[in-house]
Backbone atoms as SQL, in Angstrom:
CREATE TABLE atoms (id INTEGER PRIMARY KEY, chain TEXT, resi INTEGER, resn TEXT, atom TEXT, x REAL, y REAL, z REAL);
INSERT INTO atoms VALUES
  (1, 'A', 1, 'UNK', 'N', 114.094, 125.621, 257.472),
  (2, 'A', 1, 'UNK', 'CA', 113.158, 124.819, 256.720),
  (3, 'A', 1, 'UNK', 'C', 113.076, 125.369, 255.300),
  (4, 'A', 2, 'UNK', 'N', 112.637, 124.588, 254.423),
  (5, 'A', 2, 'UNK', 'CA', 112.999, 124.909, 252.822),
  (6, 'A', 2, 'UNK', 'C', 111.594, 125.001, 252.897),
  (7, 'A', 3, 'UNK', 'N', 110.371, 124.952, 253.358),
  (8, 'A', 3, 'UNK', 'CA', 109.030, 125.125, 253.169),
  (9, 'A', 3, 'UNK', 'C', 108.759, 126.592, 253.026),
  (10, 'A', 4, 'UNK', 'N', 108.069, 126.998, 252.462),
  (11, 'A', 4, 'UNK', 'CA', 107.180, 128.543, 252.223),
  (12, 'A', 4, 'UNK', 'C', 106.386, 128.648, 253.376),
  (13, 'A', 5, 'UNK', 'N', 106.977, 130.316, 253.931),
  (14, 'A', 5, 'UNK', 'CA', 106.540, 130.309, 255.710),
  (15, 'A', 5, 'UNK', 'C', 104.602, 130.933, 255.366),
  (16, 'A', 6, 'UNK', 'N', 103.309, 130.373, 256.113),
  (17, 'A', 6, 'UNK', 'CA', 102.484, 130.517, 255.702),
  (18, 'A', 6, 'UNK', 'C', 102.298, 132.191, 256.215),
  (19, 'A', 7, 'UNK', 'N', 100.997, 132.021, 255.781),
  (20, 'A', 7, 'UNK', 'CA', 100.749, 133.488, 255.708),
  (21, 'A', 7, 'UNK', 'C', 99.849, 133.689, 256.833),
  (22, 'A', 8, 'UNK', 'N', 99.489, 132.940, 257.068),
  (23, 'A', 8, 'UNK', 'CA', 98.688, 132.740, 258.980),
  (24, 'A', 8, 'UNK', 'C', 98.502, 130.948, 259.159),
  (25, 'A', 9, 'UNK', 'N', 98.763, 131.678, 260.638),
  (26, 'A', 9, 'UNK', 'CA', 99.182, 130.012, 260.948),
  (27, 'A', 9, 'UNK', 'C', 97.694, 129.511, 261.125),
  (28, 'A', 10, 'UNK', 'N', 97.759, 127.835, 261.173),
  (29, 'A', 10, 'UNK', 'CA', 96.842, 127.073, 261.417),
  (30, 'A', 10, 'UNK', 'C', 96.161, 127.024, 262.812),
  (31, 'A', 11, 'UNK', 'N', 94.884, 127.612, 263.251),
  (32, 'A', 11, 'UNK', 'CA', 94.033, 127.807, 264.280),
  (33, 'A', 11, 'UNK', 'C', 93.578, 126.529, 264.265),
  (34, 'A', 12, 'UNK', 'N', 93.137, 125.944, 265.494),
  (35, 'A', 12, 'UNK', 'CA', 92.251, 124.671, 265.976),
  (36, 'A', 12, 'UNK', 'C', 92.769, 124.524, 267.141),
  (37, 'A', 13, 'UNK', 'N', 91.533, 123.826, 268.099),
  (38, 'A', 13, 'UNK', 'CA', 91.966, 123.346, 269.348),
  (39, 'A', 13, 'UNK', 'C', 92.591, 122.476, 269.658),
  (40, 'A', 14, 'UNK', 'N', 93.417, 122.785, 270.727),
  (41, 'A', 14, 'UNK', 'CA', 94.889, 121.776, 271.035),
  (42, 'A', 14, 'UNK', 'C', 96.320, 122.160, 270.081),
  (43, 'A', 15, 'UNK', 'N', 96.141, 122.709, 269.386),
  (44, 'A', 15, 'UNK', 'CA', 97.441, 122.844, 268.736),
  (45, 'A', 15, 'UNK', 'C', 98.289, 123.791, 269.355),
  (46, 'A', 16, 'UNK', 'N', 99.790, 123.345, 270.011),
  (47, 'A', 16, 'UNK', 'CA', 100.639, 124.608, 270.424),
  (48, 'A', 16, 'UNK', 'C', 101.385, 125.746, 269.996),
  (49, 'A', 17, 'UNK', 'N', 101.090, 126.810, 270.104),
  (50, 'A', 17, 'UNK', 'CA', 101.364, 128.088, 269.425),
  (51, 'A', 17, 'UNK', 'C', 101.716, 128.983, 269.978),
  (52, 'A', 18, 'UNK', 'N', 102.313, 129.115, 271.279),
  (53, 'A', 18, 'UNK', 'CA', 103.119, 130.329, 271.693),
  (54, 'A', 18, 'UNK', 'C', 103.779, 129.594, 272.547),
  (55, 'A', 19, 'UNK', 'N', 104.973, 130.373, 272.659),
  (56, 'A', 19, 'UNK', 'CA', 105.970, 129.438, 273.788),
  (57, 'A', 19, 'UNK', 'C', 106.492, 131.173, 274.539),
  (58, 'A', 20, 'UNK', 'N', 107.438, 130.970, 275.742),
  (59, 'A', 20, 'UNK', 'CA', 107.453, 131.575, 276.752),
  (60, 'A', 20, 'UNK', 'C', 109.213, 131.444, 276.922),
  (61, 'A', 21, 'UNK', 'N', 110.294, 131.549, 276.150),
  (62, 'A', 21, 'UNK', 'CA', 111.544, 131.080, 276.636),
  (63, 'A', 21, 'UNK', 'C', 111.985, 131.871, 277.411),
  (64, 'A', 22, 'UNK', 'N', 112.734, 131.065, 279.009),
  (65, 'A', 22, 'UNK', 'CA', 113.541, 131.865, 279.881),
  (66, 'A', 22, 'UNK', 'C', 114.393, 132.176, 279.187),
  (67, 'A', 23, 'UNK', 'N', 115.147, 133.238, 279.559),
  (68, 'A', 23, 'UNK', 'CA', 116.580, 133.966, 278.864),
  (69, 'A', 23, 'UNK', 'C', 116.990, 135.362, 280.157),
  (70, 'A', 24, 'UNK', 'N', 118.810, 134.782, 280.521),
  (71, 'A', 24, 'UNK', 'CA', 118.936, 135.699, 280.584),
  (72, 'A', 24, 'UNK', 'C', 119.004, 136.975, 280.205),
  (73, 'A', 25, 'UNK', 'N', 119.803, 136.879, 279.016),
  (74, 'A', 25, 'UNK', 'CA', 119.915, 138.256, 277.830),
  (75, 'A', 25, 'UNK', 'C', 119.025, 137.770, 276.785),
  (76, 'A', 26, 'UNK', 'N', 118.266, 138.443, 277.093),
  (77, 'A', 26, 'UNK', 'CA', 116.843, 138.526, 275.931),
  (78, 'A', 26, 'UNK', 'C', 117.487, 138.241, 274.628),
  (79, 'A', 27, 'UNK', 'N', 118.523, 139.747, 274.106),
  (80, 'A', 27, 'UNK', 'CA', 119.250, 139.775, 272.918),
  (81, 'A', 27, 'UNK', 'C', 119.951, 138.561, 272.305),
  (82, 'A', 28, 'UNK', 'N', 120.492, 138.219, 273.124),
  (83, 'A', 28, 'UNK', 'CA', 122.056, 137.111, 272.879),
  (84, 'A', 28, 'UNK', 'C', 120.557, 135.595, 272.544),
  (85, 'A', 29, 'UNK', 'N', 119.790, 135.093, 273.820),
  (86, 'A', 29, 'UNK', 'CA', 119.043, 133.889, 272.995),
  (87, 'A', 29, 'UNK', 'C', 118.342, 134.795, 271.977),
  (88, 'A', 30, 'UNK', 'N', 117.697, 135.429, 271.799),
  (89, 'A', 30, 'UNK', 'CA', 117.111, 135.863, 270.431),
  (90, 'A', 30, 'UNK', 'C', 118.006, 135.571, 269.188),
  (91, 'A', 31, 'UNK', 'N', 119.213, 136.214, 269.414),
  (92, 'A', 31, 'UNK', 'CA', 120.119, 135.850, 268.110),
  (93, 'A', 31, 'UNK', 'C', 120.311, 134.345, 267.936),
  (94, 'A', 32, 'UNK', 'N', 120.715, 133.717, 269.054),
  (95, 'A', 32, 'UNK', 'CA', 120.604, 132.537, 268.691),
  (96, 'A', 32, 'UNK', 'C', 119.579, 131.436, 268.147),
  (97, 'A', 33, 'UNK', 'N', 118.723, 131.763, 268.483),
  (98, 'A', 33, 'UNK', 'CA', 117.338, 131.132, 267.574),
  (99, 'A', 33, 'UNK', 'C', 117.486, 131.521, 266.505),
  (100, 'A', 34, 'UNK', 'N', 117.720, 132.919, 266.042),
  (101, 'A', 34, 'UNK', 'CA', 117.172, 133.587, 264.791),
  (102, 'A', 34, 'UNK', 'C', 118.501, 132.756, 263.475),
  (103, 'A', 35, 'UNK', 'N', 119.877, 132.650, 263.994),
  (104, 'A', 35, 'UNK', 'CA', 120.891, 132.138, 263.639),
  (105, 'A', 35, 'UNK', 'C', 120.292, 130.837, 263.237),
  (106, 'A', 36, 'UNK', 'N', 120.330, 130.198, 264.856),
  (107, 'A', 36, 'UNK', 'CA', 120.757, 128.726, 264.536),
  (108, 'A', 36, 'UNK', 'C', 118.935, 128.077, 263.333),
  (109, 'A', 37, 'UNK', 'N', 118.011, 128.635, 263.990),
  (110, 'A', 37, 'UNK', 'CA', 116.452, 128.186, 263.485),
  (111, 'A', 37, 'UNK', 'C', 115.650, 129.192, 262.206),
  (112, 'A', 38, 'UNK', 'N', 116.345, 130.176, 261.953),
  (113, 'A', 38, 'UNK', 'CA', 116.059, 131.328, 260.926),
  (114, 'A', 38, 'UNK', 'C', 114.475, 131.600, 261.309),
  (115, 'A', 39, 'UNK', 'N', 114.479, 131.830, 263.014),
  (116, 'A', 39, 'UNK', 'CA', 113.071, 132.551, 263.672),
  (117, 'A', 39, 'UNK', 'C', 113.221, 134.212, 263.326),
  (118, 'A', 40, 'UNK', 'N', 111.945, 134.447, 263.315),
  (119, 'A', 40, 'UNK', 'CA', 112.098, 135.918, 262.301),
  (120, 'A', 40, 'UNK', 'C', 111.451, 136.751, 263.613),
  (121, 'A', 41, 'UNK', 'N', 112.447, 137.705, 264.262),
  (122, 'A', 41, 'UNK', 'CA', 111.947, 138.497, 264.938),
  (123, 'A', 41, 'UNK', 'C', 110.894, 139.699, 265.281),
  (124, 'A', 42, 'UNK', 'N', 110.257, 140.225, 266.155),
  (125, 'A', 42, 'UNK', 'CA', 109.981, 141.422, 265.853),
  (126, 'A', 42, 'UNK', 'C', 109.352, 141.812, 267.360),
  (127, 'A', 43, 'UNK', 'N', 109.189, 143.186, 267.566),
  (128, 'A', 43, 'UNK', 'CA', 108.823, 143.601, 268.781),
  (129, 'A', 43, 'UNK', 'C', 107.605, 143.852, 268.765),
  (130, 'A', 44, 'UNK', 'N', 107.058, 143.388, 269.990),
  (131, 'A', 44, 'UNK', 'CA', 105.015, 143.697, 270.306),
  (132, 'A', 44, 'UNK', 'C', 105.136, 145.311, 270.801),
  (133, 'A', 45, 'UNK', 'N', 104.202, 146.065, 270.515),
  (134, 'A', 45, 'UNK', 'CA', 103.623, 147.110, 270.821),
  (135, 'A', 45, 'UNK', 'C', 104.320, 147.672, 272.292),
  (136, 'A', 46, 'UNK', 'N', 104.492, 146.829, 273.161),
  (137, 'A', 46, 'UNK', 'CA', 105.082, 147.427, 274.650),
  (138, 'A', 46, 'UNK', 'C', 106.819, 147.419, 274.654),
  (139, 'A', 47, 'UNK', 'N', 107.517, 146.942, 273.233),
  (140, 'A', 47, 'UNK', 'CA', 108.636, 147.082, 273.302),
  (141, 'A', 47, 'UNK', 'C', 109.227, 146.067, 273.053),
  (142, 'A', 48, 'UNK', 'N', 109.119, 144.921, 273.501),
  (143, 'A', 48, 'UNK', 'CA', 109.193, 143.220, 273.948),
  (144, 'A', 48, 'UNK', 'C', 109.574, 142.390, 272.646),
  (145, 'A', 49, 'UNK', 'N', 110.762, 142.058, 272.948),
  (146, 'A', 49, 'UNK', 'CA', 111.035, 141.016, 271.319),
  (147, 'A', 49, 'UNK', 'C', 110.086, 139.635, 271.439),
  (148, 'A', 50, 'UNK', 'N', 109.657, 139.762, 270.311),
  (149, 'A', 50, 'UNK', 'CA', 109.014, 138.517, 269.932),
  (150, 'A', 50, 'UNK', 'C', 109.528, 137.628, 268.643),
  (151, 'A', 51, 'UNK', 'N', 108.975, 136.590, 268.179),
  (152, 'A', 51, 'UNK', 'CA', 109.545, 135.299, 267.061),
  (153, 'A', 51, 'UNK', 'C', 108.492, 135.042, 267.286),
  (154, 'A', 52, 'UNK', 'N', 108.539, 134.482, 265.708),
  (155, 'A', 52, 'UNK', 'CA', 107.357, 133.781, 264.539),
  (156, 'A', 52, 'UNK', 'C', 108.837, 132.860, 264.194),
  (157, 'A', 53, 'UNK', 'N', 108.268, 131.546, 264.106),
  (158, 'A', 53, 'UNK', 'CA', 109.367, 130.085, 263.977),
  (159, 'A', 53, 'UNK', 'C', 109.094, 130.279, 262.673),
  (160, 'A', 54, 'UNK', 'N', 110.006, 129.211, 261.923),
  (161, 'A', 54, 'UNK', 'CA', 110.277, 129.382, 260.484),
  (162, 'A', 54, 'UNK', 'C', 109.119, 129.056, 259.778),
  (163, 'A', 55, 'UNK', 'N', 108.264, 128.346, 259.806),
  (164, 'A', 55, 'UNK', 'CA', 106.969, 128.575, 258.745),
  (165, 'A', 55, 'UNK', 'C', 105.519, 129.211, 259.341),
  (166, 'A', 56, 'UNK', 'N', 105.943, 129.705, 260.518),
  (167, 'A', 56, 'UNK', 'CA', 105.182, 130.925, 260.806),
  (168, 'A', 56, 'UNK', 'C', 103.641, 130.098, 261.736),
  (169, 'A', 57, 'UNK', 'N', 104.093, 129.642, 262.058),
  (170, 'A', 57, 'UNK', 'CA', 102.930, 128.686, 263.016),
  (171, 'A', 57, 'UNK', 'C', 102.917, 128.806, 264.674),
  (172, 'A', 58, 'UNK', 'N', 103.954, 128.868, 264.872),
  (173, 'A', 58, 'UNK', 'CA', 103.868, 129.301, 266.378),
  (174, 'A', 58, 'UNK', 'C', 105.153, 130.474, 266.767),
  (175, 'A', 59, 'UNK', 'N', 104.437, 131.018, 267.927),
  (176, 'A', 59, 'UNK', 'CA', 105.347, 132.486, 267.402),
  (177, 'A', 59, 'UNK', 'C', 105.345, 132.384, 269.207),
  (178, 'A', 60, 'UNK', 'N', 105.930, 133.177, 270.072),
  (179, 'A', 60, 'UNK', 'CA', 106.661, 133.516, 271.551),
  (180, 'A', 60, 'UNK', 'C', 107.418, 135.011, 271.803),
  (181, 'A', 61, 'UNK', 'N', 107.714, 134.529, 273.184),
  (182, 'A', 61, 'UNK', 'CA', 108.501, 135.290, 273.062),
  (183, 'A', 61, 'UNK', 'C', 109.821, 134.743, 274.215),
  (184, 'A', 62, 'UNK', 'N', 110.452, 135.687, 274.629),
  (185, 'A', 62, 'UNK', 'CA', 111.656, 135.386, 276.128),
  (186, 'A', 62, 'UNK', 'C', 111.521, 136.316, 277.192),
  (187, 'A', 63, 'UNK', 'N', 110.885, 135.399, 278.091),
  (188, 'A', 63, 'UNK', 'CA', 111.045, 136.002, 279.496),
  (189, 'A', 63, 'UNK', 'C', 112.236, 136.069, 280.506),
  (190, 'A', 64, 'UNK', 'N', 112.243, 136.832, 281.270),
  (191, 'A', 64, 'UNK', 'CA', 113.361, 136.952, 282.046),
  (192, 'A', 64, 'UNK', 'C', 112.907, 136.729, 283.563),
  (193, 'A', 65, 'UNK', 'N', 111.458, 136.584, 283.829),
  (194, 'A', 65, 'UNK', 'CA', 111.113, 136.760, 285.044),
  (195, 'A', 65, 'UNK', 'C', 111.027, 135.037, 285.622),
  (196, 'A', 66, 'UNK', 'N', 111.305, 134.197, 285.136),
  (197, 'A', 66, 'UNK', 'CA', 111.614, 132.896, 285.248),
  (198, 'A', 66, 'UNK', 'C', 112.385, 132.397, 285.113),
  (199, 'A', 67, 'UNK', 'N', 113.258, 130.847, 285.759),
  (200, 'A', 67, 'UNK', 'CA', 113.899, 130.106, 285.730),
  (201, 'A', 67, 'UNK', 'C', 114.462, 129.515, 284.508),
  (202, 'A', 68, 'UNK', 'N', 115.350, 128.656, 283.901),
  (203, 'A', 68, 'UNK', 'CA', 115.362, 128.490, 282.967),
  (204, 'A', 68, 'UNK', 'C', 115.052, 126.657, 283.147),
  (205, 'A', 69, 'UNK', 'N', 115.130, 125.785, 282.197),
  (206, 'A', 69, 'UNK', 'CA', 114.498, 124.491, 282.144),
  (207, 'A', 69, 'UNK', 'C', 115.569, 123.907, 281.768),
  (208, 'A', 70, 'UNK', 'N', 116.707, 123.908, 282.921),
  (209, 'A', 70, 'UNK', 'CA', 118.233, 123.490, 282.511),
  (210, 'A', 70, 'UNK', 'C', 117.926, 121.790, 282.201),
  (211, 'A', 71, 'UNK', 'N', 117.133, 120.940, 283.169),
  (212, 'A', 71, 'UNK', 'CA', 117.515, 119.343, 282.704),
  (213, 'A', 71, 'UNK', 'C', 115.722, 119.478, 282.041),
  (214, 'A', 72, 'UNK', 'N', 115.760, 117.960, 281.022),
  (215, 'A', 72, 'UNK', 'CA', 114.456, 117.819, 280.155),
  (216, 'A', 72, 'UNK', 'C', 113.622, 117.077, 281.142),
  (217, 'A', 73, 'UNK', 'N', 112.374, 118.230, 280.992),
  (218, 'A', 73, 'UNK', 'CA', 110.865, 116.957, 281.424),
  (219, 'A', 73, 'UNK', 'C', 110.526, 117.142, 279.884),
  (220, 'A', 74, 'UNK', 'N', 109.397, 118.184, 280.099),
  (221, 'A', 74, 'UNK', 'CA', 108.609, 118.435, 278.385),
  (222, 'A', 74, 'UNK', 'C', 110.605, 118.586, 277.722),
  (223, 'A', 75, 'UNK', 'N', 110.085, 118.005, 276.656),
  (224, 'A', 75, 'UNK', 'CA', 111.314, 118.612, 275.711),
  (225, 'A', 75, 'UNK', 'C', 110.335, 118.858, 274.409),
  (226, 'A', 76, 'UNK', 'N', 110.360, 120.232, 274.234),
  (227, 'A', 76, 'UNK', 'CA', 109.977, 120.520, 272.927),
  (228, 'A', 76, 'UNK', 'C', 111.218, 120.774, 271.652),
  (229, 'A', 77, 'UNK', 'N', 110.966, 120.061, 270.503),
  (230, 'A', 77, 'UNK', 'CA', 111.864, 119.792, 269.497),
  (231, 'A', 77, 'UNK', 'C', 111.308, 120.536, 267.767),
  (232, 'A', 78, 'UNK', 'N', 112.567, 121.641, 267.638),
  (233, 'A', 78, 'UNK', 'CA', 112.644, 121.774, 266.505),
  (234, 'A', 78, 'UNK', 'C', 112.506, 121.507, 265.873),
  (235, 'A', 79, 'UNK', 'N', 112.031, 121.520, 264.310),
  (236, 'A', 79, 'UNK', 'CA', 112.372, 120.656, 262.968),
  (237, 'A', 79, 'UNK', 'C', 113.692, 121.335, 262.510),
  (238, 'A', 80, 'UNK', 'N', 114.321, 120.478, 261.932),
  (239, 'A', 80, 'UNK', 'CA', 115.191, 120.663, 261.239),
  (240, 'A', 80, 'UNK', 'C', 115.322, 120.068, 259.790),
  (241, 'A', 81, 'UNK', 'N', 116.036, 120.956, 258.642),
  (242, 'A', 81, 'UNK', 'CA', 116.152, 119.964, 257.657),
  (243, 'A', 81, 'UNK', 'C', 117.258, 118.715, 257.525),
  (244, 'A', 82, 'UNK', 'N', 118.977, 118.933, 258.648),
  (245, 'A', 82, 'UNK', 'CA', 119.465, 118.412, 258.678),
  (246, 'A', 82, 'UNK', 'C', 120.362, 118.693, 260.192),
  (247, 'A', 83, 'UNK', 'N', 119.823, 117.454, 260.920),
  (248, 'A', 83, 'UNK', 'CA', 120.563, 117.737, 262.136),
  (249, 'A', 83, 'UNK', 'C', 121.406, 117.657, 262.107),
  (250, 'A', 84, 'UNK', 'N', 122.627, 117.254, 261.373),
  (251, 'A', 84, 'UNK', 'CA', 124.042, 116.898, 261.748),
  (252, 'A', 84, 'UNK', 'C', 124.322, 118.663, 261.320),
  (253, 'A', 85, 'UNK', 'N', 123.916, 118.964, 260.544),
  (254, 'A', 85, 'UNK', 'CA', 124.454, 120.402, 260.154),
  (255, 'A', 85, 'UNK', 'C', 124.089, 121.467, 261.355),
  (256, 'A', 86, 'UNK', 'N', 122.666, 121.077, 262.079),
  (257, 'A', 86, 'UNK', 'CA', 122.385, 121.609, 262.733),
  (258, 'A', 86, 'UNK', 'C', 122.540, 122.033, 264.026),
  (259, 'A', 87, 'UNK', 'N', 123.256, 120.648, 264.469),
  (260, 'A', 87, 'UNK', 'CA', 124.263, 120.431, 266.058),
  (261, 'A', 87, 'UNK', 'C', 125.499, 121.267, 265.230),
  (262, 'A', 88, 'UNK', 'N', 125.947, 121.632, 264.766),
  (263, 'A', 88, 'UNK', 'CA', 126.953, 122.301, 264.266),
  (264, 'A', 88, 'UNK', 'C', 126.465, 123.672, 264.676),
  (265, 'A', 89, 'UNK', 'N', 125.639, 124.113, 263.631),
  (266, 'A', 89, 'UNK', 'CA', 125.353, 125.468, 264.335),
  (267, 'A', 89, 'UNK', 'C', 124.823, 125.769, 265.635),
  (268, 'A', 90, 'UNK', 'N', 124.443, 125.258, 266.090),
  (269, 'A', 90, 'UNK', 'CA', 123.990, 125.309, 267.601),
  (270, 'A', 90, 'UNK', 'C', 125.451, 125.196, 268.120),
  (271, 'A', 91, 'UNK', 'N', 126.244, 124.781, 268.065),
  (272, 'A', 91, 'UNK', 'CA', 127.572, 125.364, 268.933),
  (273, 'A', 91, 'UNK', 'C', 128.379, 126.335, 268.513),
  (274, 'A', 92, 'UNK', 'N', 127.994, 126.243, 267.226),
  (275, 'A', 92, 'UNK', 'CA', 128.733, 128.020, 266.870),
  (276, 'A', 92, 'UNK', 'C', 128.104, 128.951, 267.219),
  (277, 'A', 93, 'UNK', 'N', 126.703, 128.673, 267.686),
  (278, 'A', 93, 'UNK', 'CA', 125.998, 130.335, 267.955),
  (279, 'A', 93, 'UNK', 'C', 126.044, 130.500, 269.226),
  (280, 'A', 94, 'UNK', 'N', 126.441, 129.522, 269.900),
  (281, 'A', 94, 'UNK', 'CA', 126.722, 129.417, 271.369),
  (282, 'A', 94, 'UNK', 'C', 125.789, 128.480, 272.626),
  (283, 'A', 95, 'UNK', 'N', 125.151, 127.629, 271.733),
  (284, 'A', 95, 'UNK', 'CA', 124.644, 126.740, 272.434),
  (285, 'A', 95, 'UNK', 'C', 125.534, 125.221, 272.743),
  (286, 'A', 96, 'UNK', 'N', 125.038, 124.357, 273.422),
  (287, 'A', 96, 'UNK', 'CA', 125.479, 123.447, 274.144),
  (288, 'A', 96, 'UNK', 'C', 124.880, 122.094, 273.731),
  (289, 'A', 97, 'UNK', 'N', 125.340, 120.750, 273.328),
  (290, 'A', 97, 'UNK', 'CA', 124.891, 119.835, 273.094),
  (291, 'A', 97, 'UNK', 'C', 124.819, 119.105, 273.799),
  (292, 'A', 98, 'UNK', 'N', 123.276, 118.527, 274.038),
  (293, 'A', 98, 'UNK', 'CA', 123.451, 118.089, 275.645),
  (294, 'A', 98, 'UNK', 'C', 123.362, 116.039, 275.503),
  (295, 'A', 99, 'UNK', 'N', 122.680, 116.205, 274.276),
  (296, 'A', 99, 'UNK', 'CA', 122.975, 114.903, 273.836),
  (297, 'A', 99, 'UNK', 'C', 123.195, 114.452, 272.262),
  (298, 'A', 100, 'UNK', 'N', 123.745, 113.912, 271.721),
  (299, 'A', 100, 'UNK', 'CA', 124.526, 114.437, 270.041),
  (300, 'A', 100, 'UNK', 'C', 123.411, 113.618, 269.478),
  (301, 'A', 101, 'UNK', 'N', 123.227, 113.785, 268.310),
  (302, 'A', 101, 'UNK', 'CA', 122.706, 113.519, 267.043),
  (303, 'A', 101, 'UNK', 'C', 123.137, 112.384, 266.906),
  (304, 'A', 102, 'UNK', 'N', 123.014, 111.191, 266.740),
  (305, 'A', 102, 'UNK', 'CA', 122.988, 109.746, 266.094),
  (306, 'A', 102, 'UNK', 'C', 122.458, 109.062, 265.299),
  (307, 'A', 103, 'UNK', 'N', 123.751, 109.714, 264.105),
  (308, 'A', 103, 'UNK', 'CA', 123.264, 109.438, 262.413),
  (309, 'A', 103, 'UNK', 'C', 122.763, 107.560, 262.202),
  (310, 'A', 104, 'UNK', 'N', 123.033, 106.528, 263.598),
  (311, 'A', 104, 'UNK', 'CA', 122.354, 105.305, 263.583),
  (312, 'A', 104, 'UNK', 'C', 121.324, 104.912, 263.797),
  (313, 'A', 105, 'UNK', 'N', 120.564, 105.757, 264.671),
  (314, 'A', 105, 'UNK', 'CA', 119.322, 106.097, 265.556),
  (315, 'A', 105, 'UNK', 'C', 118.281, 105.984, 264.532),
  (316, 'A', 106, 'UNK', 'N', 117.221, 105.135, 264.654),
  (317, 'A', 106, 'UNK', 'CA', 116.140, 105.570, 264.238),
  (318, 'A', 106, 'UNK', 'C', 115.347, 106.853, 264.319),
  (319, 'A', 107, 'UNK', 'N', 115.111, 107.922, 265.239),
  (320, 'A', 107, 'UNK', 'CA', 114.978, 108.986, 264.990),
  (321, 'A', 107, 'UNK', 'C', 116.184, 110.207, 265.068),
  (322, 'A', 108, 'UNK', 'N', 116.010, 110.701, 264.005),
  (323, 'A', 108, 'UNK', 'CA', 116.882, 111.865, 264.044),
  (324, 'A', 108, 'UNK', 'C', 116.719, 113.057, 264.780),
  (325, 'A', 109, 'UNK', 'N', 117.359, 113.017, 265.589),
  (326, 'A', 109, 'UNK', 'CA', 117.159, 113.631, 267.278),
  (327, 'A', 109, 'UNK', 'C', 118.607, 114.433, 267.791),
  (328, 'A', 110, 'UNK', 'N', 118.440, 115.777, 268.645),
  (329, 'A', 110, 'UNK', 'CA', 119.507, 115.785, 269.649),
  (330, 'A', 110, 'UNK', 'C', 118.528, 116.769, 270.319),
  (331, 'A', 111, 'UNK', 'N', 119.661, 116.655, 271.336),
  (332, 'A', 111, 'UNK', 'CA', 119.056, 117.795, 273.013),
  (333, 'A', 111, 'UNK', 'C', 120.531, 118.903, 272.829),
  (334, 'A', 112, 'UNK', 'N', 119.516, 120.129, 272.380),
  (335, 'A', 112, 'UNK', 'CA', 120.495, 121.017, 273.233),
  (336, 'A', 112, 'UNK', 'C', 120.305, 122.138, 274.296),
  (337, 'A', 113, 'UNK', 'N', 121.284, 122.782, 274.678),
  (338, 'A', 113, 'UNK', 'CA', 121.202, 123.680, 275.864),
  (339, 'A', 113, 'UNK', 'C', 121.193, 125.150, 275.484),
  (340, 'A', 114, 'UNK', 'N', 119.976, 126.043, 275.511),
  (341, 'A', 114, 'UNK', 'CA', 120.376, 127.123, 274.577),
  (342, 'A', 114, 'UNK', 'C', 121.078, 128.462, 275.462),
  (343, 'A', 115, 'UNK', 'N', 121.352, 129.480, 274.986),
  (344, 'A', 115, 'UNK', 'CA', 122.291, 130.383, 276.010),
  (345, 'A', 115, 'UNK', 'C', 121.530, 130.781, 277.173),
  (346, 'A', 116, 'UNK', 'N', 120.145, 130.992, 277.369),
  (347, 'A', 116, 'UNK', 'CA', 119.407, 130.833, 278.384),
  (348, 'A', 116, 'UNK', 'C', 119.838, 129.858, 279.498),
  (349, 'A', 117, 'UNK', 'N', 119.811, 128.680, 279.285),
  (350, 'A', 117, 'UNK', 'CA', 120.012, 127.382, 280.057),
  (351, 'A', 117, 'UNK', 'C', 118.972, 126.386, 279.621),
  (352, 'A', 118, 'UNK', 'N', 118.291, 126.558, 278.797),
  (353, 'A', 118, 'UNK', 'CA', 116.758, 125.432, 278.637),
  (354, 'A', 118, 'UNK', 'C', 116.967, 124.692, 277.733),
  (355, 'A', 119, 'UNK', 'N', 116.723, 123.295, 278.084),
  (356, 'A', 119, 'UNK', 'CA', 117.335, 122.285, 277.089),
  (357, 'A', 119, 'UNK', 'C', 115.951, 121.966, 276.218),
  (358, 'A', 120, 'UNK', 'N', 116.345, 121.310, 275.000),
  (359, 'A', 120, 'UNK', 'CA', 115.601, 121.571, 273.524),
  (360, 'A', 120, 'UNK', 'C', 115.984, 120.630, 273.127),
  (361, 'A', 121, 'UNK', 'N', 114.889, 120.286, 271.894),
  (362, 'A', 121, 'UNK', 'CA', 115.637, 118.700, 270.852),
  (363, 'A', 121, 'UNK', 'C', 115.437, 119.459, 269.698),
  (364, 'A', 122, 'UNK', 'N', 116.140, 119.173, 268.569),
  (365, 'A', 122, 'UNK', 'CA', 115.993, 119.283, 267.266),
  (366, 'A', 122, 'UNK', 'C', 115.182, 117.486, 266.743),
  (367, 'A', 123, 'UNK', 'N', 114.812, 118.278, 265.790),
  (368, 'A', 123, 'UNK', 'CA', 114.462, 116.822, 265.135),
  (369, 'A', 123, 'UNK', 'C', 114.255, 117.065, 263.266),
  (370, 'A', 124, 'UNK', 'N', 114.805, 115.765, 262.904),
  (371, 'A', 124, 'UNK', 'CA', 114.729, 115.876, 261.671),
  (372, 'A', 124, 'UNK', 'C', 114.022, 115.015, 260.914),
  (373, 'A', 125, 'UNK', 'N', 112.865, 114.611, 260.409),
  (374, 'A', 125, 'UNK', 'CA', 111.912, 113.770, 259.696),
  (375, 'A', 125, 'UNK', 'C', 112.849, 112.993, 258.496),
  (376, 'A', 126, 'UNK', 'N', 112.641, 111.422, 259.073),
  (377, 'A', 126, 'UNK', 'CA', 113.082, 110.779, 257.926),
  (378, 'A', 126, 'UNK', 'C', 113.130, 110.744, 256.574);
């Protein structure tokens, strides 16, 4: 994102702000977020990698003690500034496109599969 990452994120009720990603190798999806989404890492106090997403609003981490979310119910979706560039990097960093980007489509959308197994949408605002 070309936006200036804030300096604390926006508090209020209902808004989602921590996520939980399965991963087998903690390391390997970490890099790949940090690659493909420029999520800015860092470790909590007990050791544990954590991410703050690119303008610093909702932050997680990757568990290993769970399944991964190989086909979509919830699909939670990225922003992106440009998906076609972005299904690009998502297969160079080693993720999986589970449904492509369609520059005809009224929304600018894809599903991918990240090295974990949990499928994801990017999305890009008209």
């Amino acid at each position: 994102m070309t936006e200036a990452k804030a300096s604390t994120p926006t508090l209020g009720h209902g808004k989602i702000c921590y996520l939980e990603i399965p991963a087998d190798d903690v390391a390997v999806s970490s890099r790949f977020y940090a690659d493909v989404f420029g999520w800015q890492l860092r470790h909590h106090g007990d050791g544990s990698l954590a991410f703050d997403d690119g303008v610093g609003e909702v932050s997680g981490t990757w568990v290993t003690d769970r399944p991964p979310m190989p086909e979509p119910g919830i699909v939670i979706y990225v922003m992106v500034d440009d998906a076609a560039a972005c299904v690009g990097r998502i297969a160079a960093a080693g993720g999986e496109i589970v449904r492509d980007y369609d520059p005809e489509a009224a929304e600018k959308t894809a599903w991918f599969r990240d090295p974990g197994g949990n499928v994801l949408g990017i999305y890009q605002e008209p």
